[in-house]
N, C-alpha and C positions, 0 to 999 in steps of 0.2 A: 521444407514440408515436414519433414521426419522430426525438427525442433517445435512445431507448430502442433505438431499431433500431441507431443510429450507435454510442451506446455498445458495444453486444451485439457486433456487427464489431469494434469496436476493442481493447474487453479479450480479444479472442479475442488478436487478432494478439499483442499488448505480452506475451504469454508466453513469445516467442519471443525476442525478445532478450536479458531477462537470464537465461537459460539459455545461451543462444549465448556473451552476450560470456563468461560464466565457464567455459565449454567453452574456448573461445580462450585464457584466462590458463591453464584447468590443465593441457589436452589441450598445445597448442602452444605456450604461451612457459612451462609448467611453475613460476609461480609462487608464492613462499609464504603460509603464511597470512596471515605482515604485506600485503602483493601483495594479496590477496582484503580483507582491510579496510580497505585502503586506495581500494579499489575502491567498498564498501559506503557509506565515507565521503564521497566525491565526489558517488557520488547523491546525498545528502540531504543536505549543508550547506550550499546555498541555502536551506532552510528556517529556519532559526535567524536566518540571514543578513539572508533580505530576505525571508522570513515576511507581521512588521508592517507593514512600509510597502508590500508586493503588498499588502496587507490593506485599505489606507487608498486605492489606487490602484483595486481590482474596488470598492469601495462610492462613487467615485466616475467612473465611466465604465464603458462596455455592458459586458457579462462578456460574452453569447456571441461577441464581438469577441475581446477577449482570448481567450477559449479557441479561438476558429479560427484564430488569427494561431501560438499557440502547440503547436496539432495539424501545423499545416503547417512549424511549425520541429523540430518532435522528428521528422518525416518526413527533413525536410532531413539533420538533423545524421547521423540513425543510417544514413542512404543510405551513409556514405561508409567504413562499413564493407566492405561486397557492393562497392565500387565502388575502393578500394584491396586487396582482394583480387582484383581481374579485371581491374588493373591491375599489382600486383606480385606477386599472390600470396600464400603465408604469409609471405615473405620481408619485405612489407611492415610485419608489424606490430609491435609495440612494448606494454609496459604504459603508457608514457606516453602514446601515442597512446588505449587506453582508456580513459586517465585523465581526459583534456581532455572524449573524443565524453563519456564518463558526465556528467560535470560538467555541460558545456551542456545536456545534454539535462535533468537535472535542473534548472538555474536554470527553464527551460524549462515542465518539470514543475510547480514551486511556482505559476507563472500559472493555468495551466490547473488544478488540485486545487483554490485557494482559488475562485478561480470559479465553477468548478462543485460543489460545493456550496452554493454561497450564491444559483447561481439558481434550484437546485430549490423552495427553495416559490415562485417566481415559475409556475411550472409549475403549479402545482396547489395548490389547497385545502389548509389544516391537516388536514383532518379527515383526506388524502389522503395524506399525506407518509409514513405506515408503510409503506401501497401501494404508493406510487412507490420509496422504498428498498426495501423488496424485491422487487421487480421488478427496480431496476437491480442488484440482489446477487446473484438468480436468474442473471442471466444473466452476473456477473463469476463465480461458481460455477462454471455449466456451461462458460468458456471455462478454466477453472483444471482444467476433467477432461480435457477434450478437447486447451486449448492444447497443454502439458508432449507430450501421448503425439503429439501430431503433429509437436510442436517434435522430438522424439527419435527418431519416423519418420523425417523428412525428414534430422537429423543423422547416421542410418545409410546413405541415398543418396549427400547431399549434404556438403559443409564445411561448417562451426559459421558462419561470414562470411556465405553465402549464407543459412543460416536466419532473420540478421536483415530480411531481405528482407518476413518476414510481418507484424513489426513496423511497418516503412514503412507497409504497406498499409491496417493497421488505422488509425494516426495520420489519414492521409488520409482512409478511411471516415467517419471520425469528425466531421475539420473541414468533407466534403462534407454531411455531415447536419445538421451546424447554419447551415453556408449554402444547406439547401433546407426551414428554418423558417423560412416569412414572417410569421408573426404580429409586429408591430412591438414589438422592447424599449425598454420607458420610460428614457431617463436617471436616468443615478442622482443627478442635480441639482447635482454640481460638489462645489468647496467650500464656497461662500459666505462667504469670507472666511475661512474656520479654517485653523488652522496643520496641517501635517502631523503635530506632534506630538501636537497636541491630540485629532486624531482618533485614532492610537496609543494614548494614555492612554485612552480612550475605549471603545475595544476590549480592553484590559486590565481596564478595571474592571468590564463586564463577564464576564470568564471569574473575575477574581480575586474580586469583589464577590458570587459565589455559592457556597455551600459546596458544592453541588450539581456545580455544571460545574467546581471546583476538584478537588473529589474525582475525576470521572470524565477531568481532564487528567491527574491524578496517576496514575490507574489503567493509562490510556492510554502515557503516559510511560514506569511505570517496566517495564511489559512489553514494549512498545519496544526501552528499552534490551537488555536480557536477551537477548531473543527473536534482533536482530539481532548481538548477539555470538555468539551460538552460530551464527545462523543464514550468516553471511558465511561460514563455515568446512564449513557441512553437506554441500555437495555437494563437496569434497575428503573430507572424514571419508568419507562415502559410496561414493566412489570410489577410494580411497586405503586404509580403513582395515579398510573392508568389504567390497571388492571388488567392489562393482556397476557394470557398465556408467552412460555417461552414459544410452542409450537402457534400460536396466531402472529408473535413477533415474525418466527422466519419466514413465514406464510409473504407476511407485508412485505418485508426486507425482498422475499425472491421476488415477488410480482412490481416490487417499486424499480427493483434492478433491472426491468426491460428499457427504461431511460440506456442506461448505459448501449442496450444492445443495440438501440435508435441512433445513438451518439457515435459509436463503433463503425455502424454500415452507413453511417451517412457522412463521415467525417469528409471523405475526400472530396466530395460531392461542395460540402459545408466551407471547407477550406478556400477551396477554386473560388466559390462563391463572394466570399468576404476578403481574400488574402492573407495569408498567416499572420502577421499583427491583430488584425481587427479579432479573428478566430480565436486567436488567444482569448485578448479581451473580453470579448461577446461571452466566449465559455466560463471564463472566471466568474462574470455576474453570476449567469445562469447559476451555475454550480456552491456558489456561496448563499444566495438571499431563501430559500425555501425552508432551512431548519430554524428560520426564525418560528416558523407555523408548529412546531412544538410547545415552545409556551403557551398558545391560547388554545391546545387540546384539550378535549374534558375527555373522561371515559367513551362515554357514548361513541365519540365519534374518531376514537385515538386509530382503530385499524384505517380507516379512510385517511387519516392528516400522514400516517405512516408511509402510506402506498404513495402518496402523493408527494409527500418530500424526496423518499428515497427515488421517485421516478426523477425527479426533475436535478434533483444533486446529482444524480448518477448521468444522465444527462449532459449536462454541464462541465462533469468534471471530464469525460473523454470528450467534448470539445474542445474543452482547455490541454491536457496530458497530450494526444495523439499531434498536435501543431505544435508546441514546443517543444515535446522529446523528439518529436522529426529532426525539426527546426535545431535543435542543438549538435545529433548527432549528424544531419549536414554539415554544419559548421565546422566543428574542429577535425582537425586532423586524425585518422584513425590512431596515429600514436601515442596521441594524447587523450584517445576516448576514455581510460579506465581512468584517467588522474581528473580530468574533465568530470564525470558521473561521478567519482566520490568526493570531489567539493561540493556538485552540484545533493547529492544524498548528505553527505556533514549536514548544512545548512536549511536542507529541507526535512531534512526527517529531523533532525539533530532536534529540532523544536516541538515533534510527539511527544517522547517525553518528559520534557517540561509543560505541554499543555498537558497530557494526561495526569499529571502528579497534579499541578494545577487545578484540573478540572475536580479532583477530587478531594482535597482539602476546601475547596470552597467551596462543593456543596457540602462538607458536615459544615460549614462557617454559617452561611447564608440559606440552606435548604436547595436542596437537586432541581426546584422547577423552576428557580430564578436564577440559580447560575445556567444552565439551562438555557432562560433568552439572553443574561447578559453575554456570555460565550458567542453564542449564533449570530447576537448582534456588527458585537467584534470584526466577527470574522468574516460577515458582507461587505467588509470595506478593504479587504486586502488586493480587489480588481485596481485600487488607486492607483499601486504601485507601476504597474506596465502600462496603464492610461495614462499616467504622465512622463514615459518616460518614449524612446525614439523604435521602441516595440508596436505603436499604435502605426510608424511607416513601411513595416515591413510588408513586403508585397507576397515575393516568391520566395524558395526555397533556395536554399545555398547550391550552386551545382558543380562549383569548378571543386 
């Protein structure tokens, strides 16, 4: 409960910044799409990076250590936004300057994600782990309606610089709540002599050694990809192509994000219903075919196709997320959770930024509103991979 409060605080705030910094690139340094996925890029190529061996590092030492060490450093780093702008101003800033804060804050990042996932079933019972995922999805949902429209309140008062401000505070909340969990965390036992590589291989064979978690990396992956290539570019398309304000963008983004919150409180309900395979499945469609309704927006009617995509991808995608990350962290052995999660994060994030880089070199190639659908398009077909694979029989949850 006390991880669940902290969380609830902190995925509020983290909506505020990358709204902010990309406010900053488009609003005041104006630039291109290569600019914006070059952006997208940065967060997320510590993933690929040092994935495996974060991986081989949380399964052997405290994870809530790492994840308070690395809440208080994403606090640090994204400070010094708010803090050279109230020192120089706009005048201080730069795209290489958001290059760098993105960058560290994502090395940053990969700590705290592999970790926290892999100490959630330390938290609680198998039988528990669908409950606790969606609990903590419920309430990254409800800060996905509320963050955007407050982030976009506050960016009509105040500068884009000062809204990362709310980000700080969540980062903080976050690592204050795992330093007021006293229950004592067990070591993860070292290495006992093994090589780092061998625990590496170790955690490969299992994600690669099952056709199951193969299938749903692959699934994970290549809508990934897709997804953040169009996706690096949406809030220019948006504002640029379609003429919405930043603050009518967050407006739609929060009100689209109540999908999510439907997806969240109904999952277990949803789950029971279809059996985890078909859940998967059923979520992937959902969650990938809606941002094809992007390309045929005109002005007119862009806050409407916004509301409506984002309701139904967000939707979708905690149908899809809440049955598989259950579904995975039943599965392996608690020992193997951090090495398990950073093959499973390599592979599926690994491929943000190469779509994000992607997404934006090919819109200055071809123009933002046809990469755009050809992306979207792409990326509705990535439910292939778990519909044909022996993830379409899985019934129940893992429990032994």
């Amino acid at each position: 409960m006390k991880f669940w409060v902290g969380q609830s605080i902190s995925v509020f705030g983290s909506q505020f910044s990358p709204f902010a910094i990309q406010a900053i690139a488009i609003g005041i340094l104006h630039t291109s799409d290569t600019g914006l996925g070059l952006l997208a890029f940065f967060n997320f190529i510590a993933f690929p990076v040092l994935g495996l061996l974060v991986g081989v590092w949380t399964d052997r030492h405290r994870r809530r250590r790492i994840m308070i060490i690395a809440d208080f450093g994403r606090a640090a780093v994204l400070f010094v936004i708010p803090a050279v702008f109230l020192a120089a101003g706009l005048a201080g800033f730069s795209m290489n300057l958001l290059y760098v804060i993105t960058l560290i804050a994502g090395i940053l990042t990969v700590f705290f994600e592999i970790a926290y996932q892999a100490n959630i079933p330390s938290f609680v019972q198998k039988s528990q782990i669908v409950d606790a995922n969606s609990k903590l999805e419920t309430s990254r949902s409800v800060a996905q309606v509320a963050g955007p429209a407050a982030a976009g309140a506050i960016l009509s008062v105040l500068t884009a610089p000062l809204v990362v401000f709310g980000d700080v505070l969540g980062y903080l909340s976050s690592s204050l709540s795992l330093l007021w969990i006293k229950r004592p965390e067990p070591s993860m036992g070292g290495a006992h002599g093994r090589s780092t590589w061998h625990d590496v291989r170790e955690g490969l064979s299992v994600v690669f050694g099952d056709k199951r978690l193969r299938a749903i990396a692959a699934t994970t992956a290549t809508s990934n990809l897709f997804s953040n290539a169009f996706g690096a570019i949406t809030l220019k398309y948006l504002n640029v192509n379609l003429s919405l304000s930043f603050t009518a963008i967050a407006l739609a983004v929060g009100i689209g994000s109540l999908g999510g919150v439907l997806g969240a409180v109904t999952s277990k309900r949803y789950i029971g219903a279809l059996g985890v395979g078909m859940s998967i499945i059923v979520g992937a469609i959902v969650g990938s075919i809606p941002p094809i309704a992007f390309y045929f927006a005109v002005p007119s009617d862009a806050f409407l196709v916004a509301v409506a995509v984002g309701f139904f991808t967000s939707l979708g995608v905690l149908w899809y997320n809440i049955p598989q990350v259950s579904y995975r962290q039943a599965l392996v052995p608690e020992a193997l959770q951090g090495r398990m999660n950073a093959t499973m994060r390599t592979i599926v994030w690994g491929t943000i930024p190469l779509g994000g880089l992607m997404g934006g070199v090919v819109g200055d190639l071809i123009g933002t509103r046809l990469t755009m659908g050809v992306m979207a398009v792409l990326g509705s077909l990535a439910f292939l991979w778990v519909l044909l694979s022996p993830v379409r029989k899985v019934k129940d949850m893992p429990t032994g």
